[in-house]
N, C-alpha and C positions, 0 to 999 in steps of 0.2 A: 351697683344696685343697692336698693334700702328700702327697709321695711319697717313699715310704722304699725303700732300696736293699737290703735283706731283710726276713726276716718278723718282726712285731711280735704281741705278744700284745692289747695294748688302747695306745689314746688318745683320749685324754681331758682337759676341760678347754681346747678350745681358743680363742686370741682373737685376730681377727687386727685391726692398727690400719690402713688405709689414708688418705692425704691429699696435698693435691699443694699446691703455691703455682704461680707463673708459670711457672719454668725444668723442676721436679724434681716427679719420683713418688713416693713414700714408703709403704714397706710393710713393715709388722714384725709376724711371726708367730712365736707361743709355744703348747706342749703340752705336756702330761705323754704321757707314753711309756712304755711295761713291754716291755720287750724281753728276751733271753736275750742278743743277742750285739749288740754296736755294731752300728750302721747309720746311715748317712748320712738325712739330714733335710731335704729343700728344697719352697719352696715354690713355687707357679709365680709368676712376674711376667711383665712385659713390657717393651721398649723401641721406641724411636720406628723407623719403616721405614726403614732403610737403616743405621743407626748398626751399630756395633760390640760385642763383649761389654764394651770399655771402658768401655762406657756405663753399667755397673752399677758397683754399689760396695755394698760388705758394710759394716757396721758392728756390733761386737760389744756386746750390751747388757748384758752381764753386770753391769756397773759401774751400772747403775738396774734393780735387783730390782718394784721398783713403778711400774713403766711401766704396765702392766695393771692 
């Protein structure tokens, strides 16, 4: 699921990758989008009870177009 922080016309195309090893969660999600004005892009995750928002970390994939 993902939530945008105004209005969108269409999205589409979405895939989202999930997997975990022993320590780490892994979740990377991509869409096409038709928007009119920017708008913010998130999707939901989760973390362990009691941790911190430390606990997460962004990584930008711009750099591997064929992830998907």
């Amino acid at each position: 699921m993902c939530c945008f922080s105004g209005p969108v016309k269409s999205v589409s195309a979405t895939n989202i990758f999930r997997g975990w090893n022993r320590r780490r969660q892994l979740l990377a999600y991509r869409n096409d989008l038709e928007t009119d004005k920017a708008v913010r892009d998130g999707a939901a995750s989760s973390r362990a009870k009691g941790s911190t928002e430390k606990a997460l970390r962004f990584i930008n994939l711009q750099k591997y177009p064929n992830f998907f």
